[in-house]
Steps between C-alpha positions, in 0.01 A plus 500: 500500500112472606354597837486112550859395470607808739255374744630135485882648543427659817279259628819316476769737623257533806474157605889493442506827764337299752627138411869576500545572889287206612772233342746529761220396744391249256867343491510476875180325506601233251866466667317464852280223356725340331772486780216319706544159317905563589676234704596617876887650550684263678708651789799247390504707109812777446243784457321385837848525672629782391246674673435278808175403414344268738079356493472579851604843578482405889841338451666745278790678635467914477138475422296755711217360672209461336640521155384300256468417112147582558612888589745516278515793233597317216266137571199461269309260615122558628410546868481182682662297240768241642716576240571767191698644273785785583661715291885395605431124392312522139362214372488381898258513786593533873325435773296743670645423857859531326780798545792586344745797538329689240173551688391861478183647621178504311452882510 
């Protein structure tokens, strides 16, 4: 084996070393964009009601104040946006004024 091919193989293995952990992030990425183009939940669908998810979280029953989608923990959409994408409803957005019961805290 010459100098050359060892070279090559590490070259390699080390952009593996520091690819490898960055394809999570990568995946997220290309899930968040993606979800963008996805048509808004409607509060009338099973999966909306089974958590009491309303667009206006001003009206929602149990909600503390100033909860929102927006605050939410598991909603991905960008700051300021009127609506996103949340982790409960895949292939869904919600709006960003929205609430259901399974708000949790951004920490």
């Amino acid at each position: 084996m010459s100098h050359v091919d060892r070279l090559s193989r590490r070259r390699l293995l080390q952009k593996l070393a520091l690819g490898i952990p960055l394809l999570p992030l990568a995946a997220s990425q290309l899930n968040t964009a993606l979800a963008a183009d996805a048509p808004l939940l409607s509060p009338d669908a099973k999966e909306a009601q089974a958590v009491k998810y309303v667009e206006d979280a001003s009206k929602a029953k149990g909600a503390v104040p100033g909860s929102t989608c927006a605050n939410c923990a598991v909603y991905q959409g960008h700051s300021g946006a009127p609506a996103g994408p949340c982790q409960i409803f895949p292939g869904k957005q919600v709006k960003a004024a929205g609430w259901c019961s399974s708000w949790a805290p951004q920490i």
